[in-house]
N, CA, C and O atoms as CSV, one atom per row, in Angstrom:
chain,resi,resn,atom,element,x,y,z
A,1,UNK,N,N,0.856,-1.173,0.000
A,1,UNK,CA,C,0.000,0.000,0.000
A,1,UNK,C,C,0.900,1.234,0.000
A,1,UNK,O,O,1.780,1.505,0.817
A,2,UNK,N,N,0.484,1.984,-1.155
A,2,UNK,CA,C,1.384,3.513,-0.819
A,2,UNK,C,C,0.336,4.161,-0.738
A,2,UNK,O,O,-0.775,3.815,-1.139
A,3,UNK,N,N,0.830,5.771,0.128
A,3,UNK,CA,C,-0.034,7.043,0.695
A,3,UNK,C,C,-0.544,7.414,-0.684
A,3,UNK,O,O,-1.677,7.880,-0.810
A,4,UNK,N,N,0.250,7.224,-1.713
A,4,UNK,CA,C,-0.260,8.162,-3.335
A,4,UNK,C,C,-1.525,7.537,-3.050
A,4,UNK,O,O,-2.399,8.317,-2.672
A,5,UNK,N,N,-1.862,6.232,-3.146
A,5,UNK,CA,C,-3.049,5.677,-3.272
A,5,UNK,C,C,-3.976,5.904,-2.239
A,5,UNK,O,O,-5.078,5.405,-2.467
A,6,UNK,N,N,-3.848,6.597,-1.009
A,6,UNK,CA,C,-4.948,6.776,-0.370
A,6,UNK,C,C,-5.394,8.135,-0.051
A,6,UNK,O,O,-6.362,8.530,0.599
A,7,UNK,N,N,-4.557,8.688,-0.597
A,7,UNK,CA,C,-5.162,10.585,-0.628
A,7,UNK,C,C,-5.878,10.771,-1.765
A,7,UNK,O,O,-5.952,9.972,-2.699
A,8,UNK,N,N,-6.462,11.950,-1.673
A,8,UNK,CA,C,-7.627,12.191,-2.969
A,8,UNK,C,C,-6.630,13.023,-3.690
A,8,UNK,O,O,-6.047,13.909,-3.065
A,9,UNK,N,N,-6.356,12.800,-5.064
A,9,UNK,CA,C,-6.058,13.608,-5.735
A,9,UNK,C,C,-6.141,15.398,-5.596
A,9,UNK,O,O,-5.146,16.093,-5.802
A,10,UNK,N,N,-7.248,15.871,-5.284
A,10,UNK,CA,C,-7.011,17.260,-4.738
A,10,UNK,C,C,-6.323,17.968,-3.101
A,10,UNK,O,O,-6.300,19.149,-2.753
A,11,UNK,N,N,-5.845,16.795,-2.390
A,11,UNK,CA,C,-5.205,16.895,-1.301
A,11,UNK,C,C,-3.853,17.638,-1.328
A,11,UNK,O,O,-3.160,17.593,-2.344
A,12,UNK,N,N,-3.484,18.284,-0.287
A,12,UNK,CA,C,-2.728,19.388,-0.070
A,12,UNK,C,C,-1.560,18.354,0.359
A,12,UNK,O,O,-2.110,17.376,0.865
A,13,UNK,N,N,-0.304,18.218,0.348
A,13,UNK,CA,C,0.708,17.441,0.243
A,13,UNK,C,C,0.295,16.934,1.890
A,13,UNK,O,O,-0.789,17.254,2.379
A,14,UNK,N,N,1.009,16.357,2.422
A,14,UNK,CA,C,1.605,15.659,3.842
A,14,UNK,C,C,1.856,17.002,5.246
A,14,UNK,O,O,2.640,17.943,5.129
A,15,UNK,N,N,1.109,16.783,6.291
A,15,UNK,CA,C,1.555,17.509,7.256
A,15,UNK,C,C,2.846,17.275,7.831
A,15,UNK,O,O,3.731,18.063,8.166
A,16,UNK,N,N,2.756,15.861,7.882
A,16,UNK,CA,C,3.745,14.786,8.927
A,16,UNK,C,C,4.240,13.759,8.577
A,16,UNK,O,O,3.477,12.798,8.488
A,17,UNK,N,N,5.306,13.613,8.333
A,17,UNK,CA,C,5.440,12.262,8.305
A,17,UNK,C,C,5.902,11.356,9.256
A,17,UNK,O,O,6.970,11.694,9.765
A,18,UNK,N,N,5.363,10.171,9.703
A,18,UNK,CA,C,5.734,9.437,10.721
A,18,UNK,C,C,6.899,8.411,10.359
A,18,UNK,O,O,7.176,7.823,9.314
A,19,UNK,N,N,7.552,8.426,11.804
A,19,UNK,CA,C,8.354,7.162,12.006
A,19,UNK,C,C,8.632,6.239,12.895
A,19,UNK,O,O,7.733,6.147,13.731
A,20,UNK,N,N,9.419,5.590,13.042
A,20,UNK,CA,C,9.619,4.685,13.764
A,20,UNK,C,C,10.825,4.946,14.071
A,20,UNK,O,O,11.606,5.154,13.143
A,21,UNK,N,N,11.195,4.993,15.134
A,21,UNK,CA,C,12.899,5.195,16.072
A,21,UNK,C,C,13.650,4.213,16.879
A,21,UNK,O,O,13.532,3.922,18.069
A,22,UNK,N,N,14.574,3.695,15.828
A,22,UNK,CA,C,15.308,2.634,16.609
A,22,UNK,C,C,16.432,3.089,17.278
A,22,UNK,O,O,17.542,3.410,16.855
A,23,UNK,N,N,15.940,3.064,18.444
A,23,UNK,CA,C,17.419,3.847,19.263
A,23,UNK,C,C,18.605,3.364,19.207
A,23,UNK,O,O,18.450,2.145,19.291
A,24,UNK,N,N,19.938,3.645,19.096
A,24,UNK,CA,C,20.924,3.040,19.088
A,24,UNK,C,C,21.401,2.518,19.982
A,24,UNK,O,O,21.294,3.241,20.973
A,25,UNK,N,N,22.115,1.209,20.283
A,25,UNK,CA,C,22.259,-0.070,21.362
A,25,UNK,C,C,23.933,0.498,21.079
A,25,UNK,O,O,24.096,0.515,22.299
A,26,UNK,N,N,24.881,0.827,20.706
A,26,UNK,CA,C,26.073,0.667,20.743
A,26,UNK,C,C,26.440,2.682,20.995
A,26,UNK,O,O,25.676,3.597,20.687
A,27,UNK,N,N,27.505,2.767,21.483
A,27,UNK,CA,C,28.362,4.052,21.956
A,27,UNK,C,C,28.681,4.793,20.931
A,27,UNK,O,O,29.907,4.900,20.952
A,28,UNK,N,N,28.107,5.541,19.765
A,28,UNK,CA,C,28.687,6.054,19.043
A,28,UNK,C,C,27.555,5.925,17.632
A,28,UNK,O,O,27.600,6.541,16.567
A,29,UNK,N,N,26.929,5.263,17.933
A,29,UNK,CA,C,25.900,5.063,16.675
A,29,UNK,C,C,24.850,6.078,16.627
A,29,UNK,O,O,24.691,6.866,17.559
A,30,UNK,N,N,24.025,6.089,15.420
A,30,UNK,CA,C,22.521,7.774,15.703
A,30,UNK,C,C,21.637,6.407,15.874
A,30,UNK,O,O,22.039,5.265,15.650
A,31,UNK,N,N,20.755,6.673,16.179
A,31,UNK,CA,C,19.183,6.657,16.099
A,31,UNK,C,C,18.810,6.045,14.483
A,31,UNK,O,O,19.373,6.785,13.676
A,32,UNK,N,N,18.318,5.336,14.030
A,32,UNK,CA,C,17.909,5.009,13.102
A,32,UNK,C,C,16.165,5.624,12.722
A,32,UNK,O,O,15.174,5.323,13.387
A,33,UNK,N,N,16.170,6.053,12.139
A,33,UNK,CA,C,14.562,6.715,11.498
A,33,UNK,C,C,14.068,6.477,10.835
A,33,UNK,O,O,14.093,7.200,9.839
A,34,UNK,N,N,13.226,5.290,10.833
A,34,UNK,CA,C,12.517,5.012,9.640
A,34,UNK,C,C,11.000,5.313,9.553
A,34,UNK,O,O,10.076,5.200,10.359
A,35,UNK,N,N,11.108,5.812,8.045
A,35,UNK,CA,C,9.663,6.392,7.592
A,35,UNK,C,C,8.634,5.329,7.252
A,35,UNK,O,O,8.845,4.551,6.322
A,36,UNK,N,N,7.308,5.263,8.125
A,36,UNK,CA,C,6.419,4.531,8.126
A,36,UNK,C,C,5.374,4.961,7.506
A,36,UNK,O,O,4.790,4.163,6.774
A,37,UNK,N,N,4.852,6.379,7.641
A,37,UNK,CA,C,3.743,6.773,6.835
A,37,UNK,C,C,3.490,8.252,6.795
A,37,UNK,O,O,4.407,9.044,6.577
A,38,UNK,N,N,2.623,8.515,6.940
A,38,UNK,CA,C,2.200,9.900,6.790
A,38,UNK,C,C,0.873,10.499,7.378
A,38,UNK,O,O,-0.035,9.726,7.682
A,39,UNK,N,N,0.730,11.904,7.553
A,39,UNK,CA,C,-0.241,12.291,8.148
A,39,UNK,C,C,-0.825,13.206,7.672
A,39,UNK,O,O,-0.047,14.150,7.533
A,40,UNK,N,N,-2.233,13.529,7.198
A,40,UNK,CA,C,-2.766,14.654,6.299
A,40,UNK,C,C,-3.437,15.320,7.160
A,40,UNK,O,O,-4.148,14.738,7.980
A,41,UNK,N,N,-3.295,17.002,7.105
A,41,UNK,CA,C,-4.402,17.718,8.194
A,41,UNK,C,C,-5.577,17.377,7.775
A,41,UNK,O,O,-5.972,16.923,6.701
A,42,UNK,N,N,-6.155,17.680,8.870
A,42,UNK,CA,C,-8.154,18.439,8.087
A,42,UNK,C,C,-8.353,19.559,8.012
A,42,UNK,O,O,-7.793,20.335,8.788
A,43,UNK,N,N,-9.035,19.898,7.253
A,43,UNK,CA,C,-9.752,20.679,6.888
A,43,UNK,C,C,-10.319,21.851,7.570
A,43,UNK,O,O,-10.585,22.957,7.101
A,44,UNK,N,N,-10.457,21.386,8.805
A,44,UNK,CA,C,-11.144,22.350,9.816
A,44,UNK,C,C,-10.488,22.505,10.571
A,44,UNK,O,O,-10.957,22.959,11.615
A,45,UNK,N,N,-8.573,22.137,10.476
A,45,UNK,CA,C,-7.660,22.206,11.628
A,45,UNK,C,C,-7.640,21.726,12.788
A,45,UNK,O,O,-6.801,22.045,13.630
A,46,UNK,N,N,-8.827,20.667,13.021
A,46,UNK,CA,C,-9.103,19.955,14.610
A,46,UNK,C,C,-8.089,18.315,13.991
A,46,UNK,O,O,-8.767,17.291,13.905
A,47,UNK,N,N,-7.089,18.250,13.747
A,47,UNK,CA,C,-6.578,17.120,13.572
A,47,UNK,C,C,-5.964,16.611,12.445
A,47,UNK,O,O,-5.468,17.292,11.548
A,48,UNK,N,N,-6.008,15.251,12.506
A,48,UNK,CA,C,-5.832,14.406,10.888
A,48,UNK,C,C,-6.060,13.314,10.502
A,48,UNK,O,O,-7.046,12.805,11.035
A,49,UNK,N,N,-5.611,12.789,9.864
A,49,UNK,CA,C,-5.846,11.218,9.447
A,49,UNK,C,C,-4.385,10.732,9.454
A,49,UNK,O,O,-3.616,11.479,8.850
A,50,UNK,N,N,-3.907,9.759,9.948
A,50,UNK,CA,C,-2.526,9.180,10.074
A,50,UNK,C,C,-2.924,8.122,9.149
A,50,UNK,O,O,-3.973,7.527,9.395
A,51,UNK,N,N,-2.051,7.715,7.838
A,51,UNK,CA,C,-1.802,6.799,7.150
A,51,UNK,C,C,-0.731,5.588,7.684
A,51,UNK,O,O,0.192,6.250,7.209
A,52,UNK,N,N,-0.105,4.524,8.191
A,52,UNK,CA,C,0.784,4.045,8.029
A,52,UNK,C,C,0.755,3.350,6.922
A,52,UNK,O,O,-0.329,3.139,6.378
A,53,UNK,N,N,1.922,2.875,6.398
A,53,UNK,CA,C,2.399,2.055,5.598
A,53,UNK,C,C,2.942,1.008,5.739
A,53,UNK,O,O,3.131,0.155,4.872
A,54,UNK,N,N,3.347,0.969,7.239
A,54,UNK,CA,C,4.076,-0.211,7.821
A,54,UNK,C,C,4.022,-0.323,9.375
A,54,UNK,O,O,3.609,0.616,10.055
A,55,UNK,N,N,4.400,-1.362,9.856
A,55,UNK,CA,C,4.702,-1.374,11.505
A,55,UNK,C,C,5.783,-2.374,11.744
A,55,UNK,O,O,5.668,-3.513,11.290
A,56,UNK,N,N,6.809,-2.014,12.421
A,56,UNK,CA,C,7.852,-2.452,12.948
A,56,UNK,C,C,7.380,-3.893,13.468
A,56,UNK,O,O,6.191,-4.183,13.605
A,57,UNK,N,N,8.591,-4.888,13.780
A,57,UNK,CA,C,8.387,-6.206,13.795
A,57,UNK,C,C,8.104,-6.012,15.644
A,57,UNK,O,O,7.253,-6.536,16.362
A,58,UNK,N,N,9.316,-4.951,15.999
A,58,UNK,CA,C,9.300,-4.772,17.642
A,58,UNK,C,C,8.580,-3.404,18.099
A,58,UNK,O,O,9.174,-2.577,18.791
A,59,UNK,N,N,7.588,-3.274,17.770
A,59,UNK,CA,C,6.825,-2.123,17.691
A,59,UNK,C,C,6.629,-1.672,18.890
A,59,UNK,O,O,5.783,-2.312,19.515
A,60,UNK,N,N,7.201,-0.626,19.547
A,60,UNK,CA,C,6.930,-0.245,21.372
A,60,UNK,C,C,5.303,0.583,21.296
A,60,UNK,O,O,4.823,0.769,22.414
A,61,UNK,N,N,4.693,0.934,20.458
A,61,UNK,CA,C,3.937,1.662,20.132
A,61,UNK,C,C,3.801,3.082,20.283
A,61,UNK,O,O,2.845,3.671,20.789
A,62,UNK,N,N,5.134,3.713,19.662
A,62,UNK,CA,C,5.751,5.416,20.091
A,62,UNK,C,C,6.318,5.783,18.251
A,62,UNK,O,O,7.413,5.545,17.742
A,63,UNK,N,N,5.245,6.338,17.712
A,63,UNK,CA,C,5.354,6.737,16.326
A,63,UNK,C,C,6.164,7.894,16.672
A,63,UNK,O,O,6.499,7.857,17.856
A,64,UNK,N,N,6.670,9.091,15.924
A,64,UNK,CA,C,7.149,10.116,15.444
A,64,UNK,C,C,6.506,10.643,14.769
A,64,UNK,O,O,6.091,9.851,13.923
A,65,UNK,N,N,5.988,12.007,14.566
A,65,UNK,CA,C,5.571,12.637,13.374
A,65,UNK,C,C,6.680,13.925,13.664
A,65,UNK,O,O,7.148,14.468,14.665
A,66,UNK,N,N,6.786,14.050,12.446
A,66,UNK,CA,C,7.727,15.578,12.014
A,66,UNK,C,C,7.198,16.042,10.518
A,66,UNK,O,O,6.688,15.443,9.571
A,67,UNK,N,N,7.501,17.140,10.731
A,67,UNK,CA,C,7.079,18.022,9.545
A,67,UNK,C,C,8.006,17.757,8.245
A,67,UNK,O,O,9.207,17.739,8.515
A,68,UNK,N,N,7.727,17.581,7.096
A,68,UNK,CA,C,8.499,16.977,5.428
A,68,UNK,C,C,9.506,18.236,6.298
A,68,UNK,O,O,9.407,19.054,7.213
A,69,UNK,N,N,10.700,17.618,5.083
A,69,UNK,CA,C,11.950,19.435,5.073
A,69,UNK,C,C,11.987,19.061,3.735
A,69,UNK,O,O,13.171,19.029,3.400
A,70,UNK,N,N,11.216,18.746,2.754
A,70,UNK,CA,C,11.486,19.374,1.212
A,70,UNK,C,C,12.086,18.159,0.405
A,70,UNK,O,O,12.151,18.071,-0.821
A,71,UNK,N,N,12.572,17.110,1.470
A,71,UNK,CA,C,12.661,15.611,0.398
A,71,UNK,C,C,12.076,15.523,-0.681
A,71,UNK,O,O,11.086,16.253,-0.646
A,72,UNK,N,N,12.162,15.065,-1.522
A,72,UNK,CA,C,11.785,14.210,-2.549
A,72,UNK,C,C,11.361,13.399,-2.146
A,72,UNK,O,O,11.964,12.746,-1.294
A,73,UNK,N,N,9.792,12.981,-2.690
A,73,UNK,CA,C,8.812,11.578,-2.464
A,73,UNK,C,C,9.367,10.689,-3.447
A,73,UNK,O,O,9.554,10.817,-4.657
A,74,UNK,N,N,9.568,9.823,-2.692
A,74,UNK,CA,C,10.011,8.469,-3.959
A,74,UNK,C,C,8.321,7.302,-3.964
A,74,UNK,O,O,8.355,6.258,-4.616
A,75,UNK,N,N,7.322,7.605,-3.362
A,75,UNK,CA,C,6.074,6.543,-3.974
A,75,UNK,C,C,6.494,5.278,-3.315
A,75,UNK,O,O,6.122,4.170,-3.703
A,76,UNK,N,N,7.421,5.523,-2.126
A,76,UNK,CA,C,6.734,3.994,-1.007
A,76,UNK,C,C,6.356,4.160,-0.448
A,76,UNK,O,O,5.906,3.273,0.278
């Protein structure tokens, strides 16, 4: 399932995109960030609709959302 396919064509790009944060286990390593899905406002500014695309195998149940910085969508 990709997000292209579940927004309406006249939808305003992505508020958020969510992730998943694998903290780093060793002294010197980052944080790993992986992008799970996305989040579209509404309309009336009381919220949104969270899309995922995926869920972690060890899922603690603690998403991330952050705001795009201008990436390029690659359509996973």
């Amino acid at each position: 399932m990709t997000t292209e396919t579940n927004k309406p064509k006249d939808a305003s790009p992505p508020k958020y995109h969510a992730y998943y944060v694998v903290e780093a286990t060793r002294r010197g390593q980052k944080d790993r960030w992986n992008r799970i899905g996305v989040m579209f406002a509404h309309v009336d500014g009381e919220g949104g609709t969270l899309i995922l695309d995926s869920l972690p195998i060890n899922f603690d149940g603690r998403i991330v959302l952050r705001a795009p910085k201008g990436e390029p969508e690659t359509g996973q």
